[in-house]
N, C-alpha and C positions, 0 to 999 in steps of 0.2 A: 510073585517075586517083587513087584514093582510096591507092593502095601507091606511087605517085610522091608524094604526098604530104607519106603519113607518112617517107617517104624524104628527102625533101628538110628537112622539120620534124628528123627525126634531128641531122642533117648540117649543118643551122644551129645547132642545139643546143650540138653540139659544138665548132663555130667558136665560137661564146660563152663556152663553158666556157674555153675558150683563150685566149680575150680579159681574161678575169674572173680568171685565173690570173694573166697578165700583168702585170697592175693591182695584182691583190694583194702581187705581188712589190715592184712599185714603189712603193707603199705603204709596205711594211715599212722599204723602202731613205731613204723620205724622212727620219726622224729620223737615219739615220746621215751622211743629207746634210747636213741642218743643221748638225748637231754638228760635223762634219769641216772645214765652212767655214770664214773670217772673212768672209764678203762677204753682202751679203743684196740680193735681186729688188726692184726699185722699181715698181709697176703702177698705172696709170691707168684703171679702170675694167674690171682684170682684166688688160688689156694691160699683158705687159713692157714696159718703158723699157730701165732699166740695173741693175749691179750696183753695188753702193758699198763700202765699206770701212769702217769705224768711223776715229773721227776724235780728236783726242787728248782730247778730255772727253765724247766718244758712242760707245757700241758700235755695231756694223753695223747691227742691229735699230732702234737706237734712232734712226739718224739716216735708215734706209729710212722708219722710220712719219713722223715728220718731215717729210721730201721729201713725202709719200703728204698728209699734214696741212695744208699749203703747196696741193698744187697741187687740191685736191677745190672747195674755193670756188670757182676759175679755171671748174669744167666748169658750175656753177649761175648763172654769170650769162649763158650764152648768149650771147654777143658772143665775137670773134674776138678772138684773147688773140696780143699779141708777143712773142716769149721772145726775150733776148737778153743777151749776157755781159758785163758790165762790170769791169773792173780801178781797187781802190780800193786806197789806200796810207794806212798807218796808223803812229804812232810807237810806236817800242818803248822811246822813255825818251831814246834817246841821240840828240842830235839830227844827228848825222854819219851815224845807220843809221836805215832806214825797207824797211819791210816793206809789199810790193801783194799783194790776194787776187784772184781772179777768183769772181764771185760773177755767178749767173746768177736774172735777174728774169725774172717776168712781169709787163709792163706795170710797176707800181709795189708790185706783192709779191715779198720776197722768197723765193726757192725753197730754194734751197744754196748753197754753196761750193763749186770745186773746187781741189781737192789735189794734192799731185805723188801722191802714194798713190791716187788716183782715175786719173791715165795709166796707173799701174802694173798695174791692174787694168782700164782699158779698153784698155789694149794701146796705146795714143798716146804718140807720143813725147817731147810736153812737155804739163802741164796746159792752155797755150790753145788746141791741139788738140784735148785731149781734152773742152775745154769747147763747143769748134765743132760736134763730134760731137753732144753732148750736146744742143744748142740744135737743131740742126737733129731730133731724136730729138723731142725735147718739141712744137713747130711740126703735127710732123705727127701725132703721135698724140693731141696735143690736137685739134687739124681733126678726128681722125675720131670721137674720144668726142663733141665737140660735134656731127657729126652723125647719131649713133646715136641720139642723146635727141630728134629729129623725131620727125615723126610718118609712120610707113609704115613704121620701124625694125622692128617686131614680126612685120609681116604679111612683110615680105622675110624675114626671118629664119625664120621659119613657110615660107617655100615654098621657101627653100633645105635646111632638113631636111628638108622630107619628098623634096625631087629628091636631099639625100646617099642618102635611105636606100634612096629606089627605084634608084639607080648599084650600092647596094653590094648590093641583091637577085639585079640582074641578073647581077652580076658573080660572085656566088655561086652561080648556077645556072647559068652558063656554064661558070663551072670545074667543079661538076659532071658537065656536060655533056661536055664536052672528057675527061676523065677516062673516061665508061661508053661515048663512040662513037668513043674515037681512042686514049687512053693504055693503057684496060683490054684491048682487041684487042690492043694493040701488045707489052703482058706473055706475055697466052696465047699469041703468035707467039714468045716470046725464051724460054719455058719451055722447050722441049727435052727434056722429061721429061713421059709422062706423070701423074705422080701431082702433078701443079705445072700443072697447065694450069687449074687454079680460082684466081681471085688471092687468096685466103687465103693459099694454100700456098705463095707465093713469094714471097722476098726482096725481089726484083724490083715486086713489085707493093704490098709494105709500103714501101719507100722511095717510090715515088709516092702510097700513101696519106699519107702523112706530109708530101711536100712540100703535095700539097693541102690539107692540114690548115692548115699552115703558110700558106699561100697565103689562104686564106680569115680566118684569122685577121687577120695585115696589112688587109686589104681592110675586117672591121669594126673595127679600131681604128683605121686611118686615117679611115673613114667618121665614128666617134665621134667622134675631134679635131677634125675638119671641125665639126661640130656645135657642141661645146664652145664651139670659138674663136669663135662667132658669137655667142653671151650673153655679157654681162659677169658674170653672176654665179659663171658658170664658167670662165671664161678663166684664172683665177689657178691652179686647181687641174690645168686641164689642161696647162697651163705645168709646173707641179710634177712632174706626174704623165713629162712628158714629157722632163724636165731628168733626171729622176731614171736613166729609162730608159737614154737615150741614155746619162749619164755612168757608168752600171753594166755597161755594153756595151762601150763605148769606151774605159773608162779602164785604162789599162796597171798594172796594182795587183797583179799576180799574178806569184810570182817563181818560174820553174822552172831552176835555176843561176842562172846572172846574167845573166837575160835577161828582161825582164817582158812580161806578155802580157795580154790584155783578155780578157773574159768570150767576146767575140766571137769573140776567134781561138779558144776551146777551144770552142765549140759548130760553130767551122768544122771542125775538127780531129775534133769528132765526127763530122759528117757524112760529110768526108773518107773516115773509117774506113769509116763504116756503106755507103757505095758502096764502098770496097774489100771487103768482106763481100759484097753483092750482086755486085758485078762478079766476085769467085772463084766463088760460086757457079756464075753464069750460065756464065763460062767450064769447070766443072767439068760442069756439064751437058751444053755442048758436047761437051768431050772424049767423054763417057760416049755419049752416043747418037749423036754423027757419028762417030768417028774407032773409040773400045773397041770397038766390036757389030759392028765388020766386021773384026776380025782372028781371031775365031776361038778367041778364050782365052774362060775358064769366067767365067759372071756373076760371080763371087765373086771373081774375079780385078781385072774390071773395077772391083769394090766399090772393092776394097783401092788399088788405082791412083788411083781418083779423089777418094778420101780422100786420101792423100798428096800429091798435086799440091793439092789445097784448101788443106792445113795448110801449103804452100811456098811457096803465093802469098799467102798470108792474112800470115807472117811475113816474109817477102822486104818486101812491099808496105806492111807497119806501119813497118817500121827505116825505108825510102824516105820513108814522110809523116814520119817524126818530125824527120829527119834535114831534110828540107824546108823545115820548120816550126820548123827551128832549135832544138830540146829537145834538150838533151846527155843523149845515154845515161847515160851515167855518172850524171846525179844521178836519173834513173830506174831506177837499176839500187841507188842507196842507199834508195830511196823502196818498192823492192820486198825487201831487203833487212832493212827496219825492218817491212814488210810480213808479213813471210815467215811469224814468229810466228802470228800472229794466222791468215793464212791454212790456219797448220800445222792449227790447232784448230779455226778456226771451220769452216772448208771444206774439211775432209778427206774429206766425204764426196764432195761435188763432183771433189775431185782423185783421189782413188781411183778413184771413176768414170772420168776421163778417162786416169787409166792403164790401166786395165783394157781400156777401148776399144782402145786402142794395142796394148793384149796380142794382143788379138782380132784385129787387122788385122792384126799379124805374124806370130801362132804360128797361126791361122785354126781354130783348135778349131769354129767355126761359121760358117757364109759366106752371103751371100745366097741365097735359095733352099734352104736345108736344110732337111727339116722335121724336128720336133724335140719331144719331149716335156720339158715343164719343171716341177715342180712338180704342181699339178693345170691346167696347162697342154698343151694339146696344138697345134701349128700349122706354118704357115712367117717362116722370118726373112725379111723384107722390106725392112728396112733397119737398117745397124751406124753408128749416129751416135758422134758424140765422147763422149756421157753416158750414153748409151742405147739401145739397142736394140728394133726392133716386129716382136713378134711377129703376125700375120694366122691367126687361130684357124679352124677348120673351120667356125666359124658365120660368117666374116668380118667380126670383130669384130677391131680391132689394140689389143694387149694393150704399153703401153711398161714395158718391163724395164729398172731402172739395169745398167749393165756387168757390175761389181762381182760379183753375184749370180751370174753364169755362171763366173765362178773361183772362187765362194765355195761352191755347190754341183753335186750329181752333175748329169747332164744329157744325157739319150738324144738322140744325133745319128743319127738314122737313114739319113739320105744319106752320113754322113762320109767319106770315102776311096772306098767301093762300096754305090749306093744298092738293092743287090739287099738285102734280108730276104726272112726267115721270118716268119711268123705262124704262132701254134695256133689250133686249135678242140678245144673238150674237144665231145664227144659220147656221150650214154647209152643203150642197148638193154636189154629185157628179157631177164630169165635167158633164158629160151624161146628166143631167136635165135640161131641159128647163126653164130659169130666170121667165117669166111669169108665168109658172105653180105652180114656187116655191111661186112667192108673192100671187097669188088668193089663193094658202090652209095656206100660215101662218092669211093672212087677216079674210081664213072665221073659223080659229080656235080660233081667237079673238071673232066671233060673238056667240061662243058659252059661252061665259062669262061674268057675267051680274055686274063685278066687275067692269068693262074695257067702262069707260067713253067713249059715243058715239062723243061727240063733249069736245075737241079738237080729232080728228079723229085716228086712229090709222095708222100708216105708213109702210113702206119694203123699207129701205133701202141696195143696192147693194154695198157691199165696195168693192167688188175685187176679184183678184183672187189668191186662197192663195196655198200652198204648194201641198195639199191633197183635197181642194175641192175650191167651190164656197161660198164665204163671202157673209153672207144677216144679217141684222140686223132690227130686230122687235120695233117698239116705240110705247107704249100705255100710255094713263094716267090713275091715277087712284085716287081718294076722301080720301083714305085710305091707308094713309102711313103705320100706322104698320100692314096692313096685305099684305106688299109687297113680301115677304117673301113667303107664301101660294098662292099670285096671280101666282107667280113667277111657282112656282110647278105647278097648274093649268095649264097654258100657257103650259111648256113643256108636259106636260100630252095629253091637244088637240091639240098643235104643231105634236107632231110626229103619233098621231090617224090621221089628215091628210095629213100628210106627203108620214104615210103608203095608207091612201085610192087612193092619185094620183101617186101612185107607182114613187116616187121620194126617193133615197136610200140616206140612210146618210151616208159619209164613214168614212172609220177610218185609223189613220194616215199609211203611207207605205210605204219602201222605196225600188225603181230598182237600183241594180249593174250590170255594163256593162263589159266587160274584152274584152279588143284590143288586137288582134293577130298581130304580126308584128316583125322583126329583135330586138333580144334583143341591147339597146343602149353600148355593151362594147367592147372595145379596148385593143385587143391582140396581142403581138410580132410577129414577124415572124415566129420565133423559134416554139412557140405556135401554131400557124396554121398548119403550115405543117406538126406537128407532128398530131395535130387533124386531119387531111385532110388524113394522112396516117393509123390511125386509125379506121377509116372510111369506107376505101376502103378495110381493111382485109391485110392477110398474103401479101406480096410478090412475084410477081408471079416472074418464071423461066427467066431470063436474062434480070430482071431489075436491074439498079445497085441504 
């Protein structure tokens, strides 16, 4: 329970982190909302009304706060308020022309004006339309601020949050749900590969994570608005927060040739892509283990084919959405062209890479299934991606290689063309042994090995004669390059079981010092000697002089 949990705590987490993400965008977007406008939001207790216009001696701002200053006294006296439009005519000087405003009251306070610039912006066709709209607009959302300020307002609103947020729990752990007993089975079944049947590992199972993500997200920011809109204190911002949104989405602001497009359609156009991605793969999968594995051609072969059909569908299928999607090649072909630079320098190593793969899959210097010594690398190729290459090491550890590096240095393919090798073993004997005896028990401790290829024959080579013993060198072949390693131990294993049976000793290194007796080499005075010479011989005897 306690790893369902923290599982589900994760996975809310990051529903909010996406929320929060969300918001901070639209955020950012609200000053360029502002600024971009002439029209400004009019709200009653947080609730929108309408938008207005500036008017020929008030900016938008100034005659929204206006309007907003006008109707605030109307919600504090708590009586039912009539809003209604009245048309007053006024002289301009000349008494043959006279000029009528529609001016819309409540009860006996004035509210606003409206303007032909106020149809033009509420979308009506003449201002006493758009003044009817407006009356009826004010009618009702005053009714409902006058009855938010009862009494019971808080406690309703207190128990419709906490019933959003239990909706948007449940709904959050449903989609979880839905996702680990019906989506995640549904990936491991469309893998077709084993090394993809964990949903890490496939595309397939990233695009569902992702719509989930997505899914869960929506679910708490619609939850939040829900919330929002039920205080007054927040209804303005949520309104912002929401206007912002939408019109960052929607709005057709983005020019690719002469054709504009919204935030919306290039995040559709992503996804688009990103299920053509998943869907080549999936069908590349297919190919490779329904159709490649039962004709008969070499894994390496398969490799190479199923790369190719990848890179055909992946590009056939982009040109088809773009072309769909109405984007003219052509100014993407100037966009990548202006690109080209910068890609030359910045991401040459990236593209060398992906040339280099290309090299790989058509000159096949290395193919799936090779094993292959690289560097202080030893192992098998496992798979030749578009960047990269994995190698799977004898400790089965997968080692990723950029391309690049396999045409940039030397590179023992052991299996390449014919996976038969040779392997040595160096072997030492004491002086003492007899060379014959030594080669019959390495030869018959090959026979006991049924790795060690009868034809081409195995050998005993005599190289010399070294410091500490006698030089023999052993040459076997064998079908099976990466279990050289293991042949390798074998061999010494029955090398010295009959090394010990024909009592032939292995030795181990040693070294003799000699030490020559003789006249030390040094040259002494006269003086020097005779005194040693007289030391020598003792005291003095009696009538020497």
């Amino acid at each position: 329970m306690s790893v369902r949990l923290a599982s589900f705590k994760r996975r809310f987490q990051c529903s909010l982190v996406g929320f929060l993400i969300a918001l901070v965008l639209s955020l950012v977007s609200l000053p360029s909302l502002a600024q971009g406008t002439d029209t400004e939001p009019v709200f009653i207790d947080g609730i929108f009304l309408f938008d207005v216009p500036g008017s020929a001696d008030l900016t938008a701002v100034e005659r929204a706060n206006a309007i907003e200053t006008n109707l605030i006294p109307l919600l504090a006296e708590g009586e039912p308020v009539e809003v209604r439009v009245e048309t007053r005519s006024f002289e301009t000087g000349d008494p043959s022309d006279s000029l009528s405003n529609l001016i819309i009251f409540a009860g006996d306070r004035y509210i606003m004006t409206v303007t032909q610039a106020d149809a033009r912006v509420g979308g009506a066709k003449t201002p006493q339309a758009q003044a009817e709209i407006w009356v009826d607009t004010l009618n009702r959302v005053l009714a409902q601020a006058q009855a938010e300020r009862q009494a019971g307002f808080w406690l309703r609103a207190l128990v419709r949050t906490l019933a959003a947020l239990a909706i948007a729990l449940a709904l959050h752990g449903f989609l979880g749900w839905l996702w680990q007993h019906w989506l995640k089975p549904l990936v491991s079944r469309f893998s077709f590969w084993p090394q993809e049947v964990e949903e890490q590992g496939t595309a397939l199972g990233f695009l569902f994570r992702l719509v989930l993500f997505v899914l869960r997200a929506m679910v708490w920011f619609l939850a939040i608005t829900y919330i929002a809109n039920l205080f007054p204190f927040s209804r303005r911002f949520s309104y912002l927060v929401s206007r912002s949104l939408s019109e960052g989405l929607f709005a057709r602001s983005l020019l690719l040739g002469d054709r504009p497009f919204s935030l919306l359609d290039l995040l559709l156009l992503v996804a688009a892509l990103l299920a053509l991605v998943v869907a080549a793969n999936t069908l590349t999968n297919i190919l490779r283990s329904r159709f490649l594995s039962i004709t008969g051609i070499s894994l390496a072969a398969q490799e190479a084919i199923a790369v190719l059909s990848k890179y055909t569908l992946l590009l056939l299928g982009t040109v088809v959405l773009l072309q769909l999607w109405g984007i003219d090649l052509s100014s993407i072909a100037l966009i990548a062209s202006g690109l080209g630079i910068g890609i030359g320098f910045g991401l040459q190593t990236l593209v060398k890479d992906f040339v280099s793969g290309l090299v790989i899959v058509f000159e096949r210097p290395i193919q799936v299934g090779d094993f292959v010594d690289f560097a202080d690398l030893k192992g098998t190729v496992t798979r030749i991606g578009s960047r990269s290459t994995e190698i799977r090491t004898l400790d089965q550890v997968a080692i990723i290689v950029p391309n690049s590096r396999f045409l940039d240095n030397e590179i023992i393919n052991w299996s390449h063309g014919n996976p038969v090798s040779r392997i040595r073993l160096p072997v030492g004997v004491a002086y003492a042994s007899d060379p014959e005896q030594v080669k019959l028990a390495l030869l018959q401790a090959c026979q006991k090995n049924r790795e060690i290829l009868a034809t081409p024959a195995p050998q005993v080579f005599f190289l010399g004669f070294g410091d500490n013993a006698l030089n023999f060198e052993l040459l076997v072949w064998i079908a099976q390059p990466n279990r050289q390693l293991i042949i390798k131990s074998d061999l010494y294993f029955a090398i010295e079981a009959s090394l010990r049976e024909h009592h032939i000793e292995v030795p181990f290194p040693q070294r003799d010092l000699h030490i020559r007796s003789g006249p030390l080499p040094v040259d002494l005075s006269p003086e020097a000697q005779h005194w040693l010479r007289q030391l020598s011989q003792g005291p003095d005897q009696p009538g020497d002089t």
